[in-house]
BAFILUM-154375 format. One record per residue: x, y, z of N, C-alpha, C in turn; residue in one letter; residue number from 1. Coordinates in Angstrom, 2 decimals. Example, Ala and Ser with C-alpha at 12.3 -4.5 7.8 and 13.67 -1.06 7.14 Angstrom:
2
(site (13.19,-5.69,7.80),(12.30,-4.50,7.80),(13.20,-3.30,7.80),'A',1);
(site (12.85,-2.25,7.08),(13.67,-1.06,7.14),(12.90,0.03,7.87),'S',2);
***
This chain:
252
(site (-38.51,1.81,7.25),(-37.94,1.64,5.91),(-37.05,2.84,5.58),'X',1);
(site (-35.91,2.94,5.14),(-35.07,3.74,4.90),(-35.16,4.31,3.43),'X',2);
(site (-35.39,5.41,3.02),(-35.17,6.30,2.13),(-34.42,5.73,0.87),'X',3);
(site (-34.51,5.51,-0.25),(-33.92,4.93,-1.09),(-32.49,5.77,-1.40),'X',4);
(site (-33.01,7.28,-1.54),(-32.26,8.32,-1.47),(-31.62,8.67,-0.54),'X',5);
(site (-31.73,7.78,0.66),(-30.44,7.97,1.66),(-29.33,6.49,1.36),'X',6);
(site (-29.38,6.16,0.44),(-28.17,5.31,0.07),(-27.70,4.82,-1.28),'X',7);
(site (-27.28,4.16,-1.78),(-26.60,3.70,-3.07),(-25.85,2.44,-2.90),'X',8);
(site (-25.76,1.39,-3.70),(-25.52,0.32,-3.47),(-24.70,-0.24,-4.71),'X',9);
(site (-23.85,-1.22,-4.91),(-23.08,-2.00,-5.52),(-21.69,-1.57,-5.80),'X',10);
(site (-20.77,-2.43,-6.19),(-19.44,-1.87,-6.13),(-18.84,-0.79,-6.67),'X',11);
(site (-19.55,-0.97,-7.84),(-18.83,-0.05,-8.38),(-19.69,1.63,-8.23),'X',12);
(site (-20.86,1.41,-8.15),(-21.07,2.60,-7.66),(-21.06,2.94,-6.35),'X',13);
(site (-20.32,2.28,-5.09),(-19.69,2.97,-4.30),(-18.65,3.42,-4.46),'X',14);
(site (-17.95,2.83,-4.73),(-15.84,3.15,-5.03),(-16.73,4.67,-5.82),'X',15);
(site (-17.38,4.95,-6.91),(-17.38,6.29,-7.43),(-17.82,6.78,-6.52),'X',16);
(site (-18.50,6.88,-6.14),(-19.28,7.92,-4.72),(-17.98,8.14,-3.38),'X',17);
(site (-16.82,7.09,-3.52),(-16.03,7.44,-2.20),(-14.79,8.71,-3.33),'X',18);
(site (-14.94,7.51,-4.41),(-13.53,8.72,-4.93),(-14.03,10.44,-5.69),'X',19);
(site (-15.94,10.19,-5.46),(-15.88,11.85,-5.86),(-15.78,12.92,-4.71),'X',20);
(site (-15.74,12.17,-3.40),(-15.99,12.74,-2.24),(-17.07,13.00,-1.42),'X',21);
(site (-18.09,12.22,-2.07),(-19.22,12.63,-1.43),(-19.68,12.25,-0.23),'X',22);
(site (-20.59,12.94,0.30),(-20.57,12.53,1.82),(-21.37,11.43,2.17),'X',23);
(site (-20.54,10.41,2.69),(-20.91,9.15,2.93),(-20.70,9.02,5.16),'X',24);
(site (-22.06,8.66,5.39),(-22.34,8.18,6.74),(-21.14,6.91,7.08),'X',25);
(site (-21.85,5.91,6.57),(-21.17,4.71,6.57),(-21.02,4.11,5.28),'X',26);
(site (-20.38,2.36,5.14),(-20.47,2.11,4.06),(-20.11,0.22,5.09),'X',27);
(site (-21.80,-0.25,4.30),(-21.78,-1.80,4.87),(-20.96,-2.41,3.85),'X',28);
(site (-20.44,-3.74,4.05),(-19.80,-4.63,3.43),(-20.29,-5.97,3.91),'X',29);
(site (-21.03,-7.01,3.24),(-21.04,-8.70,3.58),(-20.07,-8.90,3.84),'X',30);
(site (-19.86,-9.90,4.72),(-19.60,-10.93,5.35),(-18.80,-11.88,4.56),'X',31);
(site (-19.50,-11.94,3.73),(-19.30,-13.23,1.79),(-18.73,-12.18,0.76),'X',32);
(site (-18.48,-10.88,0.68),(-17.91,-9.93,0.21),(-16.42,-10.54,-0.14),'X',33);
(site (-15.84,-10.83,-1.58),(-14.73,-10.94,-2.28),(-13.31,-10.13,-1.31),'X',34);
(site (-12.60,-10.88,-0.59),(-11.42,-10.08,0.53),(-11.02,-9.42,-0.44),'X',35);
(site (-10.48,-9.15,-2.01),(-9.82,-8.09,-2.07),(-10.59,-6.97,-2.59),'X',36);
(site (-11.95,-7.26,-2.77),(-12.68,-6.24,-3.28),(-13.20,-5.56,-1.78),'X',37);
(site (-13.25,-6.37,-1.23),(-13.78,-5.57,0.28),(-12.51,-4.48,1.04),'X',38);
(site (-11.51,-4.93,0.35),(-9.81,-4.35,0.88),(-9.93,-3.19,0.26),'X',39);
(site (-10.26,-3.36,-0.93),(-9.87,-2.25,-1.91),(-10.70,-0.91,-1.32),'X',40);
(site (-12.76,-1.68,-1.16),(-13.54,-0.41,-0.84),(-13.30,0.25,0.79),'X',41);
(site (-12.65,-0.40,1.67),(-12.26,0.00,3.23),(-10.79,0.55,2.76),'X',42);
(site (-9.94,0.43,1.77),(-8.84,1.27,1.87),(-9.41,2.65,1.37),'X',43);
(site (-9.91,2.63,0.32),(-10.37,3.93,-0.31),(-11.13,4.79,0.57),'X',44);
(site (-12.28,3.69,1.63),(-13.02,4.51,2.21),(-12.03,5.14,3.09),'X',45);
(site (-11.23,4.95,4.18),(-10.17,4.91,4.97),(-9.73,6.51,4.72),'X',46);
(site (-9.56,6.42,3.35),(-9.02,7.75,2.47),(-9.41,8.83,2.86),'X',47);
(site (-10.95,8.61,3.44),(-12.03,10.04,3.62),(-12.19,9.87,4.92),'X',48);
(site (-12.10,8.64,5.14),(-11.98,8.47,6.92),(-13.53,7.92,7.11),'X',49);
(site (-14.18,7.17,6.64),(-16.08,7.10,6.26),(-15.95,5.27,6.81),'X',50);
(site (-16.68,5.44,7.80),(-16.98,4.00,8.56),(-16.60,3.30,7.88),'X',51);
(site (-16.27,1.36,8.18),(-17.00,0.82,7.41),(-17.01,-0.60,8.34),'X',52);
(site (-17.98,-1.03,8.07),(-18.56,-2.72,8.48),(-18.76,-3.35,8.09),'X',53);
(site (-18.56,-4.78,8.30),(-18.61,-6.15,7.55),(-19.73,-6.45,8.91),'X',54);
(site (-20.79,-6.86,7.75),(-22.13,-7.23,8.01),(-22.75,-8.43,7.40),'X',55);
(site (-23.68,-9.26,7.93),(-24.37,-10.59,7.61),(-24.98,-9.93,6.25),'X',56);
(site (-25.23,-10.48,5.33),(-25.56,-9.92,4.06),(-26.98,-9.73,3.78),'X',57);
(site (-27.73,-10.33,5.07),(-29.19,-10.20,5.32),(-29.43,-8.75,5.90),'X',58);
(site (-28.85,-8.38,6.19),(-29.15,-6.82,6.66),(-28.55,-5.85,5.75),'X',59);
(site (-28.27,-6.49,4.70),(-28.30,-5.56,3.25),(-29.35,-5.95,2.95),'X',60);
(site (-29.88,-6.92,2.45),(-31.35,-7.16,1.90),(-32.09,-6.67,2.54),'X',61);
(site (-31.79,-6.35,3.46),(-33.28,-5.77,4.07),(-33.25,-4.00,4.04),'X',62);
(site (-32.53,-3.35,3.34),(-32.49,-2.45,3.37),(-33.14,-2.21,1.55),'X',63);
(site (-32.16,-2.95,0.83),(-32.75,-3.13,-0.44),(-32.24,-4.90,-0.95),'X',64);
(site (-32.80,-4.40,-1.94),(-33.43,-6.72,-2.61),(-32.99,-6.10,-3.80),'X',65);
(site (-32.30,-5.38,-4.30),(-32.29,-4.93,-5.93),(-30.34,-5.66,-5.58),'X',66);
(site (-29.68,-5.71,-6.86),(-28.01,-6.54,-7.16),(-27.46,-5.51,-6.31),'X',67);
(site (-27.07,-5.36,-5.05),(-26.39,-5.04,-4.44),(-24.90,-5.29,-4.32),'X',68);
(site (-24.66,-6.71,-4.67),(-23.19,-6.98,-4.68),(-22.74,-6.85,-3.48),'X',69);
(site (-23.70,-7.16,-2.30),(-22.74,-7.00,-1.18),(-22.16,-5.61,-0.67),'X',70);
(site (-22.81,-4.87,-1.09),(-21.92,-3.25,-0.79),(-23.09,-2.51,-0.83),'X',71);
(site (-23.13,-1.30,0.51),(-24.22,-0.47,0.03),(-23.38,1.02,1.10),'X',72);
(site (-23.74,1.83,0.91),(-23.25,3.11,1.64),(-24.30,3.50,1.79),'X',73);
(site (-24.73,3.84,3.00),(-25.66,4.63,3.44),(-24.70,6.27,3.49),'X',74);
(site (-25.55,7.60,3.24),(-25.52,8.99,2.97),(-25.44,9.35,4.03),'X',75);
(site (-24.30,10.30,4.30),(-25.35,11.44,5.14),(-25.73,12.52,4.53),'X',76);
(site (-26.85,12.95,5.43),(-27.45,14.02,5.25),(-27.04,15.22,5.28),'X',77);
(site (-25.97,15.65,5.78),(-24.73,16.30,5.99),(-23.51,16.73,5.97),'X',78);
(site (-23.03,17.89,5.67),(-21.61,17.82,5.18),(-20.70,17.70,6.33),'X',79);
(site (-20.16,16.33,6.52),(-18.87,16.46,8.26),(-17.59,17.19,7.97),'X',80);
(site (-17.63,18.53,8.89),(-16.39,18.73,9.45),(-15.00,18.21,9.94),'X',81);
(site (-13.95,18.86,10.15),(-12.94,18.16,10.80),(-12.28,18.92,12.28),'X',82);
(site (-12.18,19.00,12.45),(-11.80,19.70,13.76),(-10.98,20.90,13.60),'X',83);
(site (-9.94,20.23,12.93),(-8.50,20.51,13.31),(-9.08,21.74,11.58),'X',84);
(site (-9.96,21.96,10.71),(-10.16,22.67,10.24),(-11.19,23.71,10.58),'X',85);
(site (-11.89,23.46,11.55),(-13.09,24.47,12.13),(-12.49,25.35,12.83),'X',86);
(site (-11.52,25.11,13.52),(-10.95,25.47,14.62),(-10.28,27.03,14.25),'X',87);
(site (-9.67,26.64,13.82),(-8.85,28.41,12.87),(-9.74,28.97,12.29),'X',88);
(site (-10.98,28.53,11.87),(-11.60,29.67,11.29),(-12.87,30.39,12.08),'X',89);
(site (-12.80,29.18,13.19),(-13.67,30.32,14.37),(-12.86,31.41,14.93),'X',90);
(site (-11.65,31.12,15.35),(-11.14,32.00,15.52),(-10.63,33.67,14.55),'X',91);
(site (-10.56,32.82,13.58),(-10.60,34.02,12.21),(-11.52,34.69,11.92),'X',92);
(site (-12.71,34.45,12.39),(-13.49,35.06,12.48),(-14.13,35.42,13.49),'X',93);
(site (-13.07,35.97,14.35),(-13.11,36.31,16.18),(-14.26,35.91,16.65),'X',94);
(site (-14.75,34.93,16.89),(-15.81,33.89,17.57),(-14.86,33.86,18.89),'X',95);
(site (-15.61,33.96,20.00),(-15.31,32.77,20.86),(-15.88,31.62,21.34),'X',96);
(site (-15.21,30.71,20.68),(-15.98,29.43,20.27),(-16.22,28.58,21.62),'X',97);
(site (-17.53,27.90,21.17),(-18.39,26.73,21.97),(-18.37,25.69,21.45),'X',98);
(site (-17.72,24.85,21.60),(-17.97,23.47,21.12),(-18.36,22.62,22.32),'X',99);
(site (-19.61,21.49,21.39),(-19.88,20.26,22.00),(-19.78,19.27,21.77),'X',100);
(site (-18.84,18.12,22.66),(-18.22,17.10,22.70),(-19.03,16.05,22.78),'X',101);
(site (-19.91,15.05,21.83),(-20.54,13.77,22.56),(-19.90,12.58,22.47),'X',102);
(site (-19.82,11.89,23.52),(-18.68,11.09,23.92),(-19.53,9.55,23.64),'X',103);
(site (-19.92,9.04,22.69),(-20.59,7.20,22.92),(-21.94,7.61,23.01),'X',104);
(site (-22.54,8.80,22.60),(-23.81,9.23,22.43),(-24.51,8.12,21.28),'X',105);
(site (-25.24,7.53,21.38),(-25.77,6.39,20.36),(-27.34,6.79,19.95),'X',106);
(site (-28.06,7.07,20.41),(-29.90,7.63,20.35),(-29.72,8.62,19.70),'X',107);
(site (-30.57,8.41,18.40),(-30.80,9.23,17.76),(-31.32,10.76,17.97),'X',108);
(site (-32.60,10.16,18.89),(-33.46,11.47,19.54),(-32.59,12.19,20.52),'X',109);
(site (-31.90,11.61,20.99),(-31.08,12.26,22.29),(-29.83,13.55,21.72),'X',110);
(site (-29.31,12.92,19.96),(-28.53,13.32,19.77),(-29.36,14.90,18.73),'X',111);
(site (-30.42,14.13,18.09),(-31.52,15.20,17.51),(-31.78,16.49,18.40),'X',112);
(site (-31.80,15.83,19.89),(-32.54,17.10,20.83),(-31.07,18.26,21.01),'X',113);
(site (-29.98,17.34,21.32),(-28.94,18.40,21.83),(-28.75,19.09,20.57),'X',114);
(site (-28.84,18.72,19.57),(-28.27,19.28,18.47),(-29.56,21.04,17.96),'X',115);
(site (-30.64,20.46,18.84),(-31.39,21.55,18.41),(-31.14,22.75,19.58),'X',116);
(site (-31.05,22.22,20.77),(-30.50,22.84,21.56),(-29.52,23.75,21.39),'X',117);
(site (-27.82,22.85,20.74),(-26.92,23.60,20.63),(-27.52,24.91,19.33),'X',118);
(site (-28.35,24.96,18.15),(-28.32,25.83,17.35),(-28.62,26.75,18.15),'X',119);
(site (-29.65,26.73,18.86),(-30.36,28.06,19.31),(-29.73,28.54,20.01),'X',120);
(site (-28.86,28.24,21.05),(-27.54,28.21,21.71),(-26.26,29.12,21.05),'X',121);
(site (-26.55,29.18,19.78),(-25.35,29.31,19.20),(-23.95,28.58,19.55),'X',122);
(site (-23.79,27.46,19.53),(-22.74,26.65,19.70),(-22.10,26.69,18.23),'X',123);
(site (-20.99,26.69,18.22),(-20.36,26.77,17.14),(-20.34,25.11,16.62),'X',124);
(site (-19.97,24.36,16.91),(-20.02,23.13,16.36),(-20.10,22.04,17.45),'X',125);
(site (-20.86,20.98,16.72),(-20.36,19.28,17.59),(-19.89,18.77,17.08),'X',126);
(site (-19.48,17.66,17.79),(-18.11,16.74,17.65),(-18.38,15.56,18.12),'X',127);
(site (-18.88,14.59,17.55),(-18.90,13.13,17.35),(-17.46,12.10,16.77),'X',128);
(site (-17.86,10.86,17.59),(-16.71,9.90,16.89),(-17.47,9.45,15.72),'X',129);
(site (-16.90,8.73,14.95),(-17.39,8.36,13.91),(-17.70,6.26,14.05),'X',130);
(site (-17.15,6.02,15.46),(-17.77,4.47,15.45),(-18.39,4.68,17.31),'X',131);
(site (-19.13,3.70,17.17),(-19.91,3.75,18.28),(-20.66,5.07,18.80),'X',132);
(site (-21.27,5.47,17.75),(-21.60,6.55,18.22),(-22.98,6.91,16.97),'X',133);
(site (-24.19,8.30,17.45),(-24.91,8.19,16.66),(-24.35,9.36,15.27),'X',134);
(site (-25.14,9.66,14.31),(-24.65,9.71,13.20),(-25.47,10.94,12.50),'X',135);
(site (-25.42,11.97,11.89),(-25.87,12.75,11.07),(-26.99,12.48,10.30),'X',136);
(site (-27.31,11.43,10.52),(-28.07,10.92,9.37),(-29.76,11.77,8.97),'X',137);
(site (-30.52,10.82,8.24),(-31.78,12.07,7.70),(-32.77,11.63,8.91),'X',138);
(site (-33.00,10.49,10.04),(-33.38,10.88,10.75),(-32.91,11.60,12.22),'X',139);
(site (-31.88,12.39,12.57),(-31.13,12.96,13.23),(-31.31,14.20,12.60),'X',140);
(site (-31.28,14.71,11.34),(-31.79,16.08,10.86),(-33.15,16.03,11.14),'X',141);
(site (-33.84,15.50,11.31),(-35.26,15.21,11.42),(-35.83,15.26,13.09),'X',142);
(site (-35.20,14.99,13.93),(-35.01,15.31,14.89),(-34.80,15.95,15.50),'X',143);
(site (-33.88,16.59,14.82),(-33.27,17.94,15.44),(-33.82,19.42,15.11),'X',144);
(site (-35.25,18.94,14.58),(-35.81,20.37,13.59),(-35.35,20.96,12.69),'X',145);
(site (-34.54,20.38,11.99),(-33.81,20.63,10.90),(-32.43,21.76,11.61),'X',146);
(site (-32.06,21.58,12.62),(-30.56,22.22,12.98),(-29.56,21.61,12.55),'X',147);
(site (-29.36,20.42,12.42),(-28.24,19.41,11.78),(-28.11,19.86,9.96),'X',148);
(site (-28.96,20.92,9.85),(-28.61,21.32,8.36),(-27.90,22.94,8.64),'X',149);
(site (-27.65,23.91,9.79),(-26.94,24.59,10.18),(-26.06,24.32,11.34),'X',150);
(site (-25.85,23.39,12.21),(-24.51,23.60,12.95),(-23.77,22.69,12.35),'X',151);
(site (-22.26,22.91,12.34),(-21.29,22.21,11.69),(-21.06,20.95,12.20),'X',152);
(site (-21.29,20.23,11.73),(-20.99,18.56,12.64),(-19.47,17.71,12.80),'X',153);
(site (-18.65,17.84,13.31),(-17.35,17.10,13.22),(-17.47,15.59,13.14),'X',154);
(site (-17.14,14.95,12.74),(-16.72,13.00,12.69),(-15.33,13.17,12.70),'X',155);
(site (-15.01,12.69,13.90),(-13.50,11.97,14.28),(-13.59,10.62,14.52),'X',156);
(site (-12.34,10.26,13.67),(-11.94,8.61,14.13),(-10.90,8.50,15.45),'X',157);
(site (-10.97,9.46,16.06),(-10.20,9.09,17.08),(-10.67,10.76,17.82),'X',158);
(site (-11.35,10.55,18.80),(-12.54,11.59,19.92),(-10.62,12.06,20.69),'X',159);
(site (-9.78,11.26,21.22),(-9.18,11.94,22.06),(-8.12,12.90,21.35),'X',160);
(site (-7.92,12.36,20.36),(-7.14,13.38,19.54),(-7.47,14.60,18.91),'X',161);
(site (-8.97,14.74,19.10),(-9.87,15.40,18.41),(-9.81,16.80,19.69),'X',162);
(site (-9.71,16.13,21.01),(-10.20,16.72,22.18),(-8.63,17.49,22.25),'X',163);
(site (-7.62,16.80,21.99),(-6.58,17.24,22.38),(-6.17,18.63,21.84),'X',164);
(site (-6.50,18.03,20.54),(-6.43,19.61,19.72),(-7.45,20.56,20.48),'X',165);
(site (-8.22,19.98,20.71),(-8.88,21.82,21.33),(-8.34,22.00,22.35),'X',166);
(site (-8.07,21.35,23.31),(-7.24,21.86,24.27),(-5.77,22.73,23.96),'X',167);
(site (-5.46,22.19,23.11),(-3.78,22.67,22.57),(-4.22,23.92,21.84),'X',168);
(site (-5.29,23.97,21.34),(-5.76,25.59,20.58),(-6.35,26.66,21.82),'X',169);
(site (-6.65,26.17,22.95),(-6.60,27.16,24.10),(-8.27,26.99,24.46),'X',170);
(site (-8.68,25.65,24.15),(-10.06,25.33,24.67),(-9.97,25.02,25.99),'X',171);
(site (-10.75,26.09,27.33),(-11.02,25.16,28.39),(-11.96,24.19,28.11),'X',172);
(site (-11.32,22.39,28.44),(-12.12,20.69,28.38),(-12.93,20.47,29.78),'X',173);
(site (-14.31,20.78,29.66),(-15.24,20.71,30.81),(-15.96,19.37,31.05),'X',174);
(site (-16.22,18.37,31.63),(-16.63,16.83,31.03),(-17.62,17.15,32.75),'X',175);
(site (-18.71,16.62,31.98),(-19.23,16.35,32.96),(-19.40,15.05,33.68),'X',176);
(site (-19.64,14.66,35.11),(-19.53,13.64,35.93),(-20.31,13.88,37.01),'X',177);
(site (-20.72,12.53,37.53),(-21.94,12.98,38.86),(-20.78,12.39,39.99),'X',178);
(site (-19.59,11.97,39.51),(-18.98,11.08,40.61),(-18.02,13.14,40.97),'X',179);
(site (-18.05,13.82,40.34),(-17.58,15.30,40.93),(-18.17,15.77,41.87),'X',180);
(site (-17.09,16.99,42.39),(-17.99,17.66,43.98),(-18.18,19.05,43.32),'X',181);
(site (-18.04,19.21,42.60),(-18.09,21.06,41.60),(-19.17,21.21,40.85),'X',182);
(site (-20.03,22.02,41.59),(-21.22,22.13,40.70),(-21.00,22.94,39.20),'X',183);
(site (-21.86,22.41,38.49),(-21.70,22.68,37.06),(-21.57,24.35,37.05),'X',184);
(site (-22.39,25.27,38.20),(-22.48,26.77,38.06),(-20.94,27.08,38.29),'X',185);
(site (-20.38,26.59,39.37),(-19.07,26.97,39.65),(-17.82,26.99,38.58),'X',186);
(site (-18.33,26.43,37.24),(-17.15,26.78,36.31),(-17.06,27.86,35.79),'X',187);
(site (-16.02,27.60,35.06),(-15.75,28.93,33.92),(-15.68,29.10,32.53),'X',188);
(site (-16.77,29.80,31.82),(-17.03,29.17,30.82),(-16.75,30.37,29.36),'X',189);
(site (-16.57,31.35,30.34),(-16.63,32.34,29.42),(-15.36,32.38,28.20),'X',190);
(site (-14.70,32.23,27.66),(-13.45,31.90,27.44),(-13.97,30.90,26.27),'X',191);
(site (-13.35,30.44,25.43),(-13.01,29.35,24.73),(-13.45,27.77,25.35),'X',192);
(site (-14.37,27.21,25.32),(-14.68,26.28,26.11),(-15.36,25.36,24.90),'X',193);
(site (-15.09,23.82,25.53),(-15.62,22.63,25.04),(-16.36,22.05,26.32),'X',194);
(site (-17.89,21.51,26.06),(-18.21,20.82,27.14),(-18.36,19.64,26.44),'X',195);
(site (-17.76,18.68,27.34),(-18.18,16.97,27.01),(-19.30,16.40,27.47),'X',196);
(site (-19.98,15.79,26.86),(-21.32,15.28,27.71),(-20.98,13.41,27.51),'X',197);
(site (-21.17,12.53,28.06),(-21.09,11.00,28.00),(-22.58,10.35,27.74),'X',198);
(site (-22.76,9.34,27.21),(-23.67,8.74,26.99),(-24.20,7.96,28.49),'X',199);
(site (-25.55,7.88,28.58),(-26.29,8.10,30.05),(-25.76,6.30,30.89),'X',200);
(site (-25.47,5.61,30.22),(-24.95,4.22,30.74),(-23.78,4.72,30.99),'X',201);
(site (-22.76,5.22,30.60),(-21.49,4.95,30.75),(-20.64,6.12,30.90),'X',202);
(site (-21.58,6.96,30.81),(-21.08,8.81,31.44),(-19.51,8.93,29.94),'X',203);
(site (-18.40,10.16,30.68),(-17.53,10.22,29.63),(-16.54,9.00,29.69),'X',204);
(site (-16.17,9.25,28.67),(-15.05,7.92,28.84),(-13.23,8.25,29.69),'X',205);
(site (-12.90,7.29,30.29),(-11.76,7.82,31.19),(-10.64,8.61,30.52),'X',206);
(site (-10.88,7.82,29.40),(-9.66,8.73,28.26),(-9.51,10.08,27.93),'X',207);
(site (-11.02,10.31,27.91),(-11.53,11.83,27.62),(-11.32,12.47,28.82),'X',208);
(site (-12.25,12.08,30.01),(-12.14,12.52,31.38),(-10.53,12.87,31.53),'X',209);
(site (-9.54,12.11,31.07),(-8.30,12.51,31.96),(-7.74,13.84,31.25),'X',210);
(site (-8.42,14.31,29.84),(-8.12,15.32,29.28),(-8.50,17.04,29.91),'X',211);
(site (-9.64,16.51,30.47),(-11.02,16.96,31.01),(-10.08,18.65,31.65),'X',212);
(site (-10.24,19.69,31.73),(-9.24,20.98,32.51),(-10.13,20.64,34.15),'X',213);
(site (-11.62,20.45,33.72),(-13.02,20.78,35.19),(-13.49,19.36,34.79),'X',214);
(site (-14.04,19.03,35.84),(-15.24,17.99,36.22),(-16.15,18.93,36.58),'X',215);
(site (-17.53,18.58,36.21),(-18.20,19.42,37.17),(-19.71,18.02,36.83),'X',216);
(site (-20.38,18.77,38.12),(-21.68,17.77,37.47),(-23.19,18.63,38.28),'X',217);
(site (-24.21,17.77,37.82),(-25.00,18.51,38.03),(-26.42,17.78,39.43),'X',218);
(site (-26.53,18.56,40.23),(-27.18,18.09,41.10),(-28.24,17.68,40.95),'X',219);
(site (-28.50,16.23,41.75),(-29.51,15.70,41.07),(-30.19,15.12,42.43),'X',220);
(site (-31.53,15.20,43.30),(-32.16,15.02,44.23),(-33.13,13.87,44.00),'X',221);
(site (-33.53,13.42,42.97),(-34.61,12.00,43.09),(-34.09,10.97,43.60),'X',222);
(site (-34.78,10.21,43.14),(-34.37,8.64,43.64),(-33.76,7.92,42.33),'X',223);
(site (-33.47,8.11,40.98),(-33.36,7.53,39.87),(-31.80,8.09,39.60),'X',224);
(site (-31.75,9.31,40.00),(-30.12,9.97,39.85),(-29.43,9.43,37.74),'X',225);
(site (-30.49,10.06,37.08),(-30.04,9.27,35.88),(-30.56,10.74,35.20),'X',226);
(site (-30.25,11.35,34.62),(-30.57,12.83,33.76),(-30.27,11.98,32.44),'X',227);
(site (-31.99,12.27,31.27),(-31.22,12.51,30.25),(-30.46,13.22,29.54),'X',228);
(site (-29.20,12.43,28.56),(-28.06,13.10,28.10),(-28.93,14.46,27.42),'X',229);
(site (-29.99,14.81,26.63),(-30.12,15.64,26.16),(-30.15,16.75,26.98),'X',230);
(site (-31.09,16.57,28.54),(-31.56,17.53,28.93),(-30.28,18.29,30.28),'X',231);
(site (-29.27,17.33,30.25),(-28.34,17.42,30.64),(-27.69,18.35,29.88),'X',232);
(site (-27.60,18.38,28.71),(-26.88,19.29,27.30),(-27.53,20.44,27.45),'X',233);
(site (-28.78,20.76,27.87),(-29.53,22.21,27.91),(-29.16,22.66,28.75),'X',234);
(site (-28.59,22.03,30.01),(-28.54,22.73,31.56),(-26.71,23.49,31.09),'X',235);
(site (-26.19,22.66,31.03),(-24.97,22.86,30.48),(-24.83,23.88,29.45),'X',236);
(site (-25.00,23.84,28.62),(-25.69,24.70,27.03),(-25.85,26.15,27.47),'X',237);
(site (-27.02,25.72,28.36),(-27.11,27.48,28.99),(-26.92,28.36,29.92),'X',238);
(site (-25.81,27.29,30.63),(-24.92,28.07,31.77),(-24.31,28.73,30.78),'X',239);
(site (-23.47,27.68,30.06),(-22.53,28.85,29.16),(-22.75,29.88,28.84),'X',240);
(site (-24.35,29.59,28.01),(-24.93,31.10,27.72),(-25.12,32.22,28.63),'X',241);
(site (-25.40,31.68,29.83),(-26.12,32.87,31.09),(-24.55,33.44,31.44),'X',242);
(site (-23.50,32.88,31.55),(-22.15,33.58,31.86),(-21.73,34.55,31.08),'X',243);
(site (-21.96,34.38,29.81),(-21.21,34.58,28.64),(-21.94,35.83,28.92),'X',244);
(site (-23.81,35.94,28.91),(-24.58,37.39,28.78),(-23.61,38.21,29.80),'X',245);
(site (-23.75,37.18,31.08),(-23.37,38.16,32.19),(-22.52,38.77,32.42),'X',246);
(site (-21.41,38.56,31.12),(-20.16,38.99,31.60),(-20.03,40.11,29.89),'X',247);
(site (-21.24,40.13,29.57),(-21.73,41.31,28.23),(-20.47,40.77,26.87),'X',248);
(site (-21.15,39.66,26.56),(-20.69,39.08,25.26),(-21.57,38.68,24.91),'X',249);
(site (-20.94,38.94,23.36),(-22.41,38.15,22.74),(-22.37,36.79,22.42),'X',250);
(site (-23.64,36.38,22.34),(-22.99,35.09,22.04),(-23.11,34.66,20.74),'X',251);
(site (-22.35,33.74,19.96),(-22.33,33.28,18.20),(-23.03,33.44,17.50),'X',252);
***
């Protein structure tokens, strides 16, 4: 059952909740939803850049049974970043920044674990798409031991443009792959670096990959050859870190 307080429902008190700015996860729409009232709340949302889906109107009721009107926004729990604004001010504040890339990451827990990972890590921020992908939400802070209430979270509507810019700001793009011959130790990480991690079905996506500076991947001897994405994110996570000591920096 979802939190009453992780959402708000009917028209008109969404349109206020998109035009005060507040931070909105997603925002469902029926199916049977009025086309220009549904136009109106996906242009506005559009505005902030905040999901939105046209959904069977039974999976609004089942979230809540009170006059919904067909419209409900689920919250996040979190304030999202933007990239292309994090970016200058790590540097302004002479960081040398770590960012982590999840590429079609969908599991909550998977995304909870890296995210607790990256705090302790000191990773400066992650970077999520904002469709197909998992979400900030209050169980993902909940997951994550409450780190999703200190590392900065990015939502991009578009992951390669997101990637591009860090590359164009002087990020080495590290993506990992098992179809590589470069072991993950053999990179270079010390420097300005983004690592991409892919969701465990479908690894990174080619789009991203072709952005990618390194492939590297990580050796894997069983018979299952399938690492989860999280624990994949730690191995990764703390190479960076073990380079970074070794080469007497601190890290974030």
């Amino acid at each position: 059952m979802i939190d009453k307080n992780q959402y708000i429902y009917g028209i008109h008190a969404v349109l206020e909740a998109i035009d005060a700015g507040k931070d909105i996860d997603k925002i469902l729409l029926s199916k049977t939803l009025n086309a220009d009232t549904a136009k109106e709340i996906s242009d506005r949302a559009r505005s902030l850049r905040v999901p939105v889906q046209r959904v069977p109107v039974q999976k609004i009721d089942r979230i809540t049974r009170r006059n919904h009107q067909g419209v409900l926004a689920m919250m996040s729990a979190v304030t999202y970043y933007r990239v292309e604004d994090i970016v200058p001010q790590l540097f302004d504040n002479g960081e040398n920044p770590f960012i982590v890339v999840l590429d079609g990451v969908t599991d909550v827990r998977n995304f909870g674990a890296v995210a607790r990972t990256c705090e302790c890590a000191g990773v400066s921020a992650i970077v999520i798409p904002d469709r197909e992908s998992v979400s900030a939400n209050a169980d993902a802070v909940k997951t994550s031991a409450g780190a999703l209430n200190y590392l900065p979270v990015c939502r991009e509507h578009n992951l390669v443009n997101a990637v591009k810019l860090l590359r164009d700001s002087g990020f080495r793009i590290v993506g990992t792959s098992d179809k590589s011959q470069m072991p993950y130790t053999s990179g270079n990480y010390t420097g300005p670096v983004a690592i991409v991690l892919g969701a465990e079905d479908k690894g990174v996506s080619p789009e991203i990959m072709k952005l990618c500076d390194t492939q590297v991947m990580i050796p894997e001897f069983g018979h299952i050859n399938s690492l989860n994405v999280s624990v994949a994110g730690g191995i990764m996570i703390y190479e960076v870190v073990r380079q970074r000591l070794a080469d007497n920096q601190e890290v974030n």
